[in-house]
Structures are given as C-alpha cells and as structure tokens.
C-alpha positions in Angstrom: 8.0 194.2 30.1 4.8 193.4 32.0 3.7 196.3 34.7 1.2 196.3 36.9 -2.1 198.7 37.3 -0.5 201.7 38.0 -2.4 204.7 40.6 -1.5 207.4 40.1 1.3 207.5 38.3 2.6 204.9 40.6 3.1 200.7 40.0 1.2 198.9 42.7 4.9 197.3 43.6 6.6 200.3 43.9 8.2 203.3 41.7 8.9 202.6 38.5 12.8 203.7 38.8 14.1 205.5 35.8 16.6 202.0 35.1 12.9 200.3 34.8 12.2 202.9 31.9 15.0 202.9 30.5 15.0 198.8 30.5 11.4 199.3 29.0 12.6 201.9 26.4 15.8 199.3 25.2 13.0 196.6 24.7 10.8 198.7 22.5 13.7 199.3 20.8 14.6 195.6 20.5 18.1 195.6 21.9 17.1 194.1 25.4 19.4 191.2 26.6 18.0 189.1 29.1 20.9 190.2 31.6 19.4 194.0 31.0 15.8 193.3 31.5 16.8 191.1 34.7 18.8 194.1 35.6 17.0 196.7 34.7 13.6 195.3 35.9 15.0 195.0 39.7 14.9 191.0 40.0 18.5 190.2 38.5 21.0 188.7 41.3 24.3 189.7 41.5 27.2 188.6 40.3 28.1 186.1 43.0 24.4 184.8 42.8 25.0 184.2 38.9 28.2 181.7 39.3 26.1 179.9 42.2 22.9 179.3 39.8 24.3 179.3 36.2 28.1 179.6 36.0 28.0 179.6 32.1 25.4 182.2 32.2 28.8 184.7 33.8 30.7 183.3 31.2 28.5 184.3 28.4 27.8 187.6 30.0 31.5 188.5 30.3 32.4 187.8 27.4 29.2 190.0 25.3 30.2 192.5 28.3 33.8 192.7 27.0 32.9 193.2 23.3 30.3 195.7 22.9 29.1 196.3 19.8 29.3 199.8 18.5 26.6 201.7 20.2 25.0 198.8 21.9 24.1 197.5 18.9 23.5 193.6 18.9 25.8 191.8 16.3 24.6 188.8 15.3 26.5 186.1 12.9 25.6 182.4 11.5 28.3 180.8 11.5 28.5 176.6 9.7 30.4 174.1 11.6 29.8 169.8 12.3 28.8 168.7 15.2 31.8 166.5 16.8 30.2 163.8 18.7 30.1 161.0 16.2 31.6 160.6 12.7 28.0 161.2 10.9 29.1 164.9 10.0 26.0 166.9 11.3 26.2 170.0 9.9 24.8 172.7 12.2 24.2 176.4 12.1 26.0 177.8 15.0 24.3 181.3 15.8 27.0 184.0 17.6 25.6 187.0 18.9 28.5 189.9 19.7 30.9 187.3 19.4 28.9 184.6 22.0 27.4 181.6 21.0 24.1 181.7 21.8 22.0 179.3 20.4 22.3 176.6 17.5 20.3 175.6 14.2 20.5 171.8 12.4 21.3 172.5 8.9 18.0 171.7 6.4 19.9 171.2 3.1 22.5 168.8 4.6 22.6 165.9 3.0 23.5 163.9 5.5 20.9 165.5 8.9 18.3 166.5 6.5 17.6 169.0 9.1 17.8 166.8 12.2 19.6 166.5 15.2 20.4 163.7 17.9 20.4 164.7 21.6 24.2 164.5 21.9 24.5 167.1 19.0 21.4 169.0 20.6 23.5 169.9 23.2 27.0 170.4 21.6 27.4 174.6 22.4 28.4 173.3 25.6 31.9 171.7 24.2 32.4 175.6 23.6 30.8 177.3 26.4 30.8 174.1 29.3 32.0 174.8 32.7 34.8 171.6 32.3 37.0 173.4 30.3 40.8 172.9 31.2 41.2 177.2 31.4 45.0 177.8 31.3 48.4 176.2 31.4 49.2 173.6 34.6 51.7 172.0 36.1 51.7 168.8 38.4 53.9 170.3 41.5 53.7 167.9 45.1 50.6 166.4 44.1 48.6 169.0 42.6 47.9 170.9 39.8 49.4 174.5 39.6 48.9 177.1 37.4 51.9 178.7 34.9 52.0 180.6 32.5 51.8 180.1 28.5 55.1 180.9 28.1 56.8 178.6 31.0 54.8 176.2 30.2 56.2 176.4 26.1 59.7 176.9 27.5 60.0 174.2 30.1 57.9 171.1 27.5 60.4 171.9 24.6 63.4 171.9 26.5 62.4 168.8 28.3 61.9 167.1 24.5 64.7 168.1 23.5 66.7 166.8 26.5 65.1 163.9 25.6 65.6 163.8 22.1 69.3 164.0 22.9 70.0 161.8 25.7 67.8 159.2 24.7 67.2 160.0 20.9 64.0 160.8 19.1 62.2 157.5 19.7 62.1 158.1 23.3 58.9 160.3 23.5 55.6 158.9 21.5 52.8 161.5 20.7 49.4 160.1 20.5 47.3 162.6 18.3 43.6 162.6 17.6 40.8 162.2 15.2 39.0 165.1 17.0 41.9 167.4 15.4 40.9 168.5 11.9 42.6 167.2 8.8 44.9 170.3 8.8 46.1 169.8 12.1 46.3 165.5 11.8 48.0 166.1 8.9 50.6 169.0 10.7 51.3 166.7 13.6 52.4 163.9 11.4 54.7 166.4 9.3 55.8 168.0 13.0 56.6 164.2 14.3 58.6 163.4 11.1 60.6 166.5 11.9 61.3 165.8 15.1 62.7 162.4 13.4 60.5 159.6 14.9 57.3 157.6 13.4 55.7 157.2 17.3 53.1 158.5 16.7 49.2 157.4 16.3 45.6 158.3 17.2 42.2 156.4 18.1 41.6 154.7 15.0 43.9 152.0 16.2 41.8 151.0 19.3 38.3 151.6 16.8 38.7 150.6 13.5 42.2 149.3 12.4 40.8 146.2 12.0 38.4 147.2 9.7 41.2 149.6 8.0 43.5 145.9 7.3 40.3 143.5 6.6 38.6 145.9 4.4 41.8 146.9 2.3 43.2 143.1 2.1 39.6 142.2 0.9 39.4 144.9 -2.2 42.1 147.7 -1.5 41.4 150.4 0.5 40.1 150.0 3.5 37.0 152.8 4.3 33.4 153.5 4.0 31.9 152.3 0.6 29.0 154.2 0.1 27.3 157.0 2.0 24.5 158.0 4.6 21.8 158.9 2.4 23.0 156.4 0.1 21.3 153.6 2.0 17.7 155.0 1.3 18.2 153.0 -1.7 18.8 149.7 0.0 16.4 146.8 -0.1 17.7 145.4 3.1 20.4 146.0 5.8 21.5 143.6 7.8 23.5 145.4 11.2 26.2 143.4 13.1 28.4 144.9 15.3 26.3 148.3 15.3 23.6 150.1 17.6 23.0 153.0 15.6 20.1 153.9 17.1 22.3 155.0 20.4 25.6 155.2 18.7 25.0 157.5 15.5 21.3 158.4 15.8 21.0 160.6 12.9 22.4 157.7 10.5 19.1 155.8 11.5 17.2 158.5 9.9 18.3 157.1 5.9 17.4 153.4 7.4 14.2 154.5 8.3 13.3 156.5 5.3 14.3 153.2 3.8 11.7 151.2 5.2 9.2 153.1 4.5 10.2 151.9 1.2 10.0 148.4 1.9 13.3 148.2 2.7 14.1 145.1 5.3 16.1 145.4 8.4 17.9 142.9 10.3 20.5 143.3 13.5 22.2 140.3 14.7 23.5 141.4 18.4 23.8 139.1 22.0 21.7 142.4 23.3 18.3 144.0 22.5 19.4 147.4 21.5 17.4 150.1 20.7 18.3 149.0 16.7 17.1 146.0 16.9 13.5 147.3 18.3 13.1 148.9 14.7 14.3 145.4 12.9 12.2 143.0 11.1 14.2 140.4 12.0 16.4 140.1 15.2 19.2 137.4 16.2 20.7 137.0 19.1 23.9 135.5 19.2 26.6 134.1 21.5 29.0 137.3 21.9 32.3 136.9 19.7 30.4 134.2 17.4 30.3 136.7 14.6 32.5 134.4 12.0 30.3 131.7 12.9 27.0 133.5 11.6 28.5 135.3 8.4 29.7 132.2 7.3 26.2 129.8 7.8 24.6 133.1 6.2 27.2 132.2 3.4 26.5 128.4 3.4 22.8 129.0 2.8 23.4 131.7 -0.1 26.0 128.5 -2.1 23.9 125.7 -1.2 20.4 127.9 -2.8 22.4 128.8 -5.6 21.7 132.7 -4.8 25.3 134.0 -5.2 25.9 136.5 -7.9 27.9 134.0 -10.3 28.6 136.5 -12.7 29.8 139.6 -10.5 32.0 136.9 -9.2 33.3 135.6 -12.3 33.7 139.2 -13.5 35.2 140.4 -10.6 36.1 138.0 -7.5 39.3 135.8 -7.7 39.5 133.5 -4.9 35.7 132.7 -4.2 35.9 128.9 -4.8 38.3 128.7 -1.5 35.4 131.0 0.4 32.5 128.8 -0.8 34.1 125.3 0.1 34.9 126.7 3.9 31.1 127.6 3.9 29.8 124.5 2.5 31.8 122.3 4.2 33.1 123.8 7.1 30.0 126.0 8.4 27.4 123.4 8.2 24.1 124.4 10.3 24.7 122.2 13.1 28.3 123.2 13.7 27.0 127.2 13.3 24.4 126.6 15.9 26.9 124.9 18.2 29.2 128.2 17.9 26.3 130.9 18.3 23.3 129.6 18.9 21.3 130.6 16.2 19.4 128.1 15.1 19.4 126.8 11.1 16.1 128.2 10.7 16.9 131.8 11.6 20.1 131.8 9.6 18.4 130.8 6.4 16.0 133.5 6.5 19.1 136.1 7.0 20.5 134.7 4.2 17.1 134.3 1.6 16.8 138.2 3.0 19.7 139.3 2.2 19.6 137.2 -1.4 16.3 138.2 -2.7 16.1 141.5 -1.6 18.9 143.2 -3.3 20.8 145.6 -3.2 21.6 144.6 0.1 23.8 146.3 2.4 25.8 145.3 5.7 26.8 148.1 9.1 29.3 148.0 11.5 30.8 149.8 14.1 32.5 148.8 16.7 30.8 145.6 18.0 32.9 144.0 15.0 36.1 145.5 15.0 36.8 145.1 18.8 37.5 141.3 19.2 40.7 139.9 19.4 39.3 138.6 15.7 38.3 141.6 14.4 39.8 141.7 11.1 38.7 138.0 10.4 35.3 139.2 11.4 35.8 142.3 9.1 36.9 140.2 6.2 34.1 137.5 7.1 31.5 140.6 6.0 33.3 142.0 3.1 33.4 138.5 1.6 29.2 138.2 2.1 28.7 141.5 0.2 31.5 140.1 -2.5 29.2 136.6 -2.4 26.2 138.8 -3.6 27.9 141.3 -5.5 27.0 144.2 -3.2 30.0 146.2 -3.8 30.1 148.8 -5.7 26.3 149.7 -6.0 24.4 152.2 -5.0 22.3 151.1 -1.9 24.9 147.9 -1.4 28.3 148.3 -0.2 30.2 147.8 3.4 28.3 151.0 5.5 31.6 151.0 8.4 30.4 153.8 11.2 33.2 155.6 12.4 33.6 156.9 16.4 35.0 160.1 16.4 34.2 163.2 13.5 37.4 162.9 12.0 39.1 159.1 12.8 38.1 158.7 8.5 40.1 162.0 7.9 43.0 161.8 10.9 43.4 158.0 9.3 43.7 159.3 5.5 46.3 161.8 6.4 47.1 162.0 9.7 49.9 161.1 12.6 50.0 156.9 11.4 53.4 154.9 12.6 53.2 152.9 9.9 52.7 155.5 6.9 53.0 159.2 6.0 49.6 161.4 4.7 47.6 159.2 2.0 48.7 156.3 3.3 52.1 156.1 2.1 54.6 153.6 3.1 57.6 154.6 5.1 60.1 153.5 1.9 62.6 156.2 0.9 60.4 157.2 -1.9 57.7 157.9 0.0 59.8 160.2 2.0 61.4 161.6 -1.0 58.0 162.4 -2.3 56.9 164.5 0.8 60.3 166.0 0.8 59.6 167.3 -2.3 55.8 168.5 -0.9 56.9 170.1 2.0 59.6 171.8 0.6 62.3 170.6 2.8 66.1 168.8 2.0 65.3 165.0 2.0 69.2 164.0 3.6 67.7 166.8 6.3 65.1 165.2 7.3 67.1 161.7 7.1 69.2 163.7 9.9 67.0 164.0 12.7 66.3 160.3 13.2 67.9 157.5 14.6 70.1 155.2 12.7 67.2 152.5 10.4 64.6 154.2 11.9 63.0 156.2 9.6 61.7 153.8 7.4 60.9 151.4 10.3 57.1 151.9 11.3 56.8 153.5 15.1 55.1 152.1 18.2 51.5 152.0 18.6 49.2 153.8 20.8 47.7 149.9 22.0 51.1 149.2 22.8 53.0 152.4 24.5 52.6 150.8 27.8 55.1 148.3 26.7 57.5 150.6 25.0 57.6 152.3 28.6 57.5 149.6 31.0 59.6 146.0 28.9 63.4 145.7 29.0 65.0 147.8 26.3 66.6 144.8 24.6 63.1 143.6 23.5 61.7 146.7 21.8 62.6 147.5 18.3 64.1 151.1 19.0 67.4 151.9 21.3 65.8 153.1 24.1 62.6 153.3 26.0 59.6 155.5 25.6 60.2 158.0 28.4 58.0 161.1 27.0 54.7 161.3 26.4 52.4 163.7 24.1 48.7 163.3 24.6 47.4 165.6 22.0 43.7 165.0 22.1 43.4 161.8 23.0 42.7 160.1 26.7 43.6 156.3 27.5 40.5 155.5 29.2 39.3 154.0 26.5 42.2 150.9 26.3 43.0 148.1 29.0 45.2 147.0 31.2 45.4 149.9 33.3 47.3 149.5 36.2 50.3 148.5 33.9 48.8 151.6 31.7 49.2 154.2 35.9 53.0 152.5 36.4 53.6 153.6 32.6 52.6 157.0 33.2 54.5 157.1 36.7 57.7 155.6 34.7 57.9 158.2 32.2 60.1 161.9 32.0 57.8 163.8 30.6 54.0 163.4 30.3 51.9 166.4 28.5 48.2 166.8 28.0 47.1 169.0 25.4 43.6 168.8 25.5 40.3 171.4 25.7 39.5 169.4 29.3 41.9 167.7 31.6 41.3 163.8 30.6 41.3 160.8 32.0 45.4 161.0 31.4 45.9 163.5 33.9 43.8 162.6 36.5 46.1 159.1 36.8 48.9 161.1 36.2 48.0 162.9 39.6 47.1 159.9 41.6 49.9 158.7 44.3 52.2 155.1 42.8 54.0 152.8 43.8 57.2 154.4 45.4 59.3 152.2 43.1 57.3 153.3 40.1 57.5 157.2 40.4 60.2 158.9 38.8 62.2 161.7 40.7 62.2 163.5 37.1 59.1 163.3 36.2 57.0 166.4 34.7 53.3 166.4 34.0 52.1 169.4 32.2 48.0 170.2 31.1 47.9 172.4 28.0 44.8 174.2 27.0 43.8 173.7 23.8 41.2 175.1 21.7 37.7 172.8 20.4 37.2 172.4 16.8 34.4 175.1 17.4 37.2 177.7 18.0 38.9 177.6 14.9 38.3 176.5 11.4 39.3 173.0 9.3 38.2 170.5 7.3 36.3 166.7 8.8 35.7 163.5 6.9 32.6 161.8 8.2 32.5 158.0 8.0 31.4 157.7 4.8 34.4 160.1 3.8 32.4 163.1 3.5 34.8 166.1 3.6 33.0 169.2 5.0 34.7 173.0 5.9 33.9 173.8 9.6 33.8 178.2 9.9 35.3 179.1 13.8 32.5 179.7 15.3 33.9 181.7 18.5 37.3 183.1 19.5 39.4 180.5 21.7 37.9 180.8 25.4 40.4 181.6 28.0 43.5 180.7 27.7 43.4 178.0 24.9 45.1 178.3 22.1 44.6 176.3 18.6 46.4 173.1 18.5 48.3 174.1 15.0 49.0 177.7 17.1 50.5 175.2 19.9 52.3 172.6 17.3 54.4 175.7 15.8 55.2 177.4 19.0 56.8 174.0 19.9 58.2 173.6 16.7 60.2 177.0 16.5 61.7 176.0 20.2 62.8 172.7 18.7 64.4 174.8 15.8 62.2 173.4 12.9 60.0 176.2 13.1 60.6 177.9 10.0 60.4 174.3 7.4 57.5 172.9 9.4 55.5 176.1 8.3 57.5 176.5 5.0 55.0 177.1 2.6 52.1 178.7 4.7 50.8 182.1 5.4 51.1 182.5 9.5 49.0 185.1 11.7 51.6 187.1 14.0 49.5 188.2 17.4 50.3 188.7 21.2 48.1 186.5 23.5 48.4 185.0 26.9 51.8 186.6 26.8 53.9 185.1 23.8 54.0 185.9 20.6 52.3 183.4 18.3 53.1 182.3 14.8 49.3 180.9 13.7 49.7 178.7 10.3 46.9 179.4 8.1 44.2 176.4 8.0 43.8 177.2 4.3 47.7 177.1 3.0 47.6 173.3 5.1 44.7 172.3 3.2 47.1 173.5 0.3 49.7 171.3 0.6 47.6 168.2 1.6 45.8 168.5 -1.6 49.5 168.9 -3.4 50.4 165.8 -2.3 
C-alpha cells in the first residue's frame, strides 16, 4: 500500500484509520484481496456501486465471501478443463481461488495448443462467471417469464411428459440434445430417450456435419477425422475448401503454420478473402456452391499428368476407373471454368501442388458440408485424397474441423435417431446388446414404445418443424410432435423460421434446459398468430450447469478424448444436466434402471433431493459397450 509523507505521525490525506493498518498489515502478510485493500484503504464503493460498475465483480465476491477459508487463509486450486468454443480441444489450466475462478492458464504440454490460446478461449471464465446466466427455474405465465421453484418446476415438466406420453404416446415429444454436453451425459440422454421408448432425439451434428458423417463413411467406412492437429506439421501441402480456420478454429492454424515454416504449401479455395487465405500461397476464388466442379478439374489434371498413386489404388481403391472417366471426360477445363470460374490455369497448379508435394492433406468445415450437396461435395474430396493415396498417412488424410467441443464425441455415442451409442443400428440386436449393457430386461424396454417403432429411426432435429406443424397422416409415427426438449441446443442456427415460431406456438410442452435462456425461448415468448397458440401450452427454462461446473469426458475433431476436472461448484441455481436427466427420470418411474449400474451422490439443494450419477461409473459402461 502506497502512503503518503506523513507529519507527524499523520498522512498528508488524513488519519491513517486503524482498518488502513490493518489492510496494510494483511498485505505484508500476503493475504490481501483486492476487495480488502479497496476496503480497507477508504476508496472501495459500496455494494450498490459494485453491481452498477462490475456486476461479476459482486458475484465473485459473494461467493469467496460465503466460503472463507479457515482462518482467512487463501485456498488456491488448479484445476484442468477444455475450452468449449470450438472442437480443437484447448486444454486450459483453470486457476480457483477459495472456490472462485479467478484467472486462467493455456496448458504448455498440450499437444494440441502447445501453450496457446485464441481470443474466444482467452475469454472463456466468463461462460462460468458471465452476467447472462439463465439463474433459476422459469416459467412462461401471460407473457412473461416467472420464477418457480426447482421442485415445481421437476413436478409440473414430468407430469406434463407423461400426459403426453400417454395420450399421444412416446413419439409425441422430440428432445434435441447437444454436443456441448459431455460424452457421459450425450451418452445418458440417448439411454434416458430409449427408456422413455422413442428414437426422437438428435443434436447439432445434423445441421454441421452429417454430411460429412454419410460421405466420409460411404467413401471408406467411418465417417470422422482422419488424422490429428499436430499431425498436419508433417504435411507438404494443405489445400482448405470449405474452411476459415484462421477465424473459425484459430489455434488449429498454429500446426499449419509451423508447417510452413517447413516448406509446407498452403492453398484455400473460397468465393471470400478470409483471413486463411491471407496466409496461403495460392488462393482461388470460386463461384459459391461450385465446389464439385473444382475437386473434380483438380482430379482431371492429376489422370491426364499421370500423377495418381497407381499402386495405392490398385492396392487399395475399388471403383476408381468410374471416378477417373467422370474427371476426364466429364470435367474438362472449359466446362469447370464455366461452373466456377476458375480458370484452367489455376486449377492445374492446385492440382501439380497437391501431386508433387506429398503428403498432401485436404480441410473442411462447414463451408463444405452446408449445401444442399454436401455429401457429394464431401465424397468429391475424399475421392481426391483416395486419387493420391493420402489416406492413411501421417501428414495426409481428410483434416474435417468440427463446431462445437463435443459434436465428434455427442455423434460417437450420443442421442442419434437413427442409431444407439457406437453407432449401432436400431435392429433388435443392437438393442439386445445394450440390454445386456445397461443391465435392463430387453421385452422391458420393447414395452415402453409404440407398436414398430423401436427399430424405426426417430425424427430429425432439421425436420421437427414438420413433425409439429404437417398432417398426421404423412409422418411416419401416430401422432404429432407436441413436446419439446431443448437440452442444450438453440434453433437459431436452422431456417425457415417463421414456420420454425408457429411450431413452437403449436406445441404442449416446450422446455429449455440450458446454462442461458437461448434463442428458443425468446420465440417461445414472443406474441403468434391467434390461431397458432395453443390454450395448453407450457414453456419452462431450466438452469443448467456449463461443462466448467462439473466433470466429463470431450472428443475434439480429430477424436481426441480428454478428462475435463469441475472447475467450480454449479452457480446459482443450476444443476448438472445428468443431476436434471435422473430427477426426471425417477418422476417418469425409470429412475432406478436408467442409473442401474452407477454410484449416485445423495444431497439437498435448491430444495429437492438429488440423486447425482457418477461421471466415472457412465464412462464405465460406455467403455463396456
């Protein structure tokens, strides 16, 4: 603390008050806070000047103020979690202090951020401590949103589904999960959805990267990531189509670079100038949606040179003369000039880069996968890398960059209509098998669908709108879609949104379980058409927890599987979304086989009595099946 000259015993300002040396004393000591010497020093602001100025500054004091360590003494704990912006898998050092999270470290002996972080994952203590935080239970009542209780809110949603589920049967409510869930709880919410006995159920991969999911698996059977971040420092070139990584997933950037400083090249094709293509050696600009177009001239320059790998394809390719003959004769320069407007020139240096500088690797994201031909666009690239037998080395491969931190592990195991964990089909052997894993009565489970349903795959999350709003004789299932689940997932990011508002004024029931009120329920709250709102309606906003408040597992794109610690205790009134999946699950009556085989944590909080599955025991049986 910095005093002035004093006189006679006396600071030129004023007395030095007896909290001053006390204040003084603590930060000799080293146990000042920065609320203390603000405090102490006689120029903090009270407590309604705080919340004007810095509302997550009260918020962080309250909570350090309500768990003192033992004799004022400062607890501090590192704690290891991945940041959840992107699907790169950041590891960060998250540092706690008394049970706050106070500042954050990037992680030097990742493999993956080397140490590094973007400025999205720079700033991600806020998803824990920011001032949007949906804070407790609500309830849409005349208009607005009102707050209940924990255990109303519990009572009233599972009675409401199970109304549901009987009047209407099980396939009348769809619950849209999330890749920002962990694989534990992805991987509970499919097993809770089968219980409830119906396969409507998905998550964001389908609007991201389902295409690339079916090109990539018809292509060479499984559809995913080939080869990994750092991986690509061993490239010789990379050609990026359908990717800004530079914006998108900064930190994977970092391996491209290192790589050419190696001499690596580095080509994006885009129809913008991103900040990607400012580090490439070669840029093409194409018409948007002409993607086909260009992989397949690229192809047509690679047969006609003779710079195919004949033996990998010999070896290890059935199919390629079909492939080569559409290039060749199909995809002639002029015609792929009249579909993108590259000209020949440009897409025979792609192509002599690509060929004499191998390995040689290919990116997407997004920019791909999001036509209305994105699988042909998918397949398009997997059959380049096939052409110069790219796959399956090391600084070669497809490199697909996923959205969200967990849309590679939610996809592997979590809520799919089309298949159980692992990718399963929905054939009674597939069920009998997970049966068997879960430890419950096949003919049980059987019980608690429809008639042919179970082994009939479930609505999509692109196509809900339709399962709500299109006469009941044209969807595949008895009855409409009349409750929805959105459990970590928002709809902003699909179309056709006014049919999307009179879908979500149509339905029963409509819950948000989320750590912020989304996109879902502001629509939800916004006046309708008066021949669209229904009379029974019930919109209820659930608090739940962010990945930083409990622990789990994430794959990263390129199906790196790292353990995230909880960092802090659920804020508020949040709880953990596998804490909220087996309070529903006890009111539905399958409480006790959803959580079969786990160890649960029995606490009071918020007013009910919670039955918390152990993260660990999930893990278990994911890994036993």
């Amino acid at each position: 603390m910095l005093l002035t000259r004093k006189r006679t015993g006396r600071a030129a300002g004023g007395e030095l008050t007896a909290s001053a040396v006390r204040g003084a004393h603590a930060a000799a000591s080293g146990v000042m806070d920065r609320r203390a010497f603000l405090k102490r020093s006689g120029i903090g602001v009270g407590a309604a000047g705080l919340a004007a100025g810095a509302g997550t500054m009260v918020s962080i004091e309250r909570a350090r103020a309500a768990d003192p360590a033992a004799g004022g003494a400062r607890k501090i704990e590192k704690k290891r979690t991945v940041c959840t912006h992107c699907s790169v898998g950041c590891a960060i050092d998250a540092v706690v202090e008394n049970g706050v999270w106070v500042r954050q470290e990037p992680v030097f002996d990742s493999p993956i951020n080397l140490g590094a972080h973007c400025a999205k994952g720079a700033a991600i203590r806020e998803h824990g401590h920011g001032e949007h935080r949906l804070k407790s239970p609500m309830k849409l009542v005349d208009g607005q949103y009102r707050k209940i209780s924990w255990e109303q809110a519990l009572k009233e949603v599972t009675e409401r589904l199970a109304e549901l589920k009987k009047a209407s049967g099980p396939d009348s409510v769809f619950f849209v999960g999330s890749s920002k869930h962990n694989n534990e709880q992805a991987y509970l919410l499919r097993k809770f959805v089968s219980f409830f006995g119906t396969n409507n159920c998905d998550h964001q991969a389908r609007i991201c990267h389902s295409t690339t999911v079916a090109g990539v698996a018809n292509t060479w059977g499984y559809g995913a990531m080939t080869n990994s971040y750092n991986d690509m420092q061993n490239t010789k070139c990379a050609l990026y189509i359908g990717s800004n990584a530079a914006e998108a997933h900064p930190v994977s950037m970092l391996h491209m670079l290192h790589a050419k400083e190696t001499g690596a090249k580095l080509i994006v094709v885009d129809p913008r100038f991103t900040r990607t293509a400012a580090k490439a050696d070669e840029f093409v600009r194409l018409r948007s949606g002409s993607d086909i177009p260009f992989l397949f001239g690229v192809m047509h320059h690679i047969f006609k040179n003779g710079w195919e790998d004949k033996k990998y394809i010999e070896d290890r390719v059935w199919g390629m003369e079909k492939v080569r003959d559409e290039a060749l004769k199909v995809w002639t320069p002029d015609k792929v000039e009249e579909a993108c407007g590259v000209p020949e020139a440009q897409v025979y240096k792609v192509a002599e880069m690509m060929a004499k500088n191998r390995p040689s690797t290919i990116v997407w994201c997004m920019g791909q996968t999001q036509h209305t031909t994105g699988n042909a666009v998918v397949r398009a690239s997997c059959l380049l890398q096939l052409v110069l037998g790219n796959v399956g080395v090391s600084g070669g491969g497809t490199n697909i960059f996923r959205g969200h931190d967990n849309v590679q592990g939610a996809t592997d195991v979590g809520p799919n209509p089309d298949s159980l964990p692992g990718y399963y089909g929905l054939a009674a052997g597939s069920w009998k098998h997970f049966a068997s894993a879960w430890g419950v009565d096949y003919e049980w489970i059987k019980a608690q669908f429809a008639p042919g349903m179970m082994e009939k795959s479930g609505t999509t999350v692109s196509r809900w709108v339709d399962a709500v709003l299109e006469n009941s004789d044209l969807i595949d299932q008895e009855h409409n879609v009349k409750g929805m689940v959105f459990w970590g997932h928002a709809p902003n990011s699909q179309t056709r949104g006014l049919e999307m508002k009179k879908a979500l004024d149509r339905l029963e029931l409509l819950v948000v379980i989320d750590p912020h009120p989304s996109a879902t329920a502001a629509m939800a709250a916004m006046p309708g058409d008066a021949g669209d709102l229904n009379p029974k309606r019930a919109v209820y906003l659930l608090p739940a927890a962010t990945q930083f408040e409990t622990a789990g597992s994430c794959t990263a794109s390129n199906r790196s599987i790292q353990w995230r610690e909880q960092v802090i205790e659920p804020l508020w009134e949040s709880m953990s979304d596998h804490a909220i999946m087996q309070a529903f699950a006890e009111r539905l009556g399958f409480g006790e086989q959803l959580s079969k085989q786990y160890k649960k944590v029995t606490f009071k909080k918020h007013g009910v009595e919670w039955n918390e599955p152990a993260v660990e025991d999930i893990l278990r049986e994911i890994n036993r099946s």
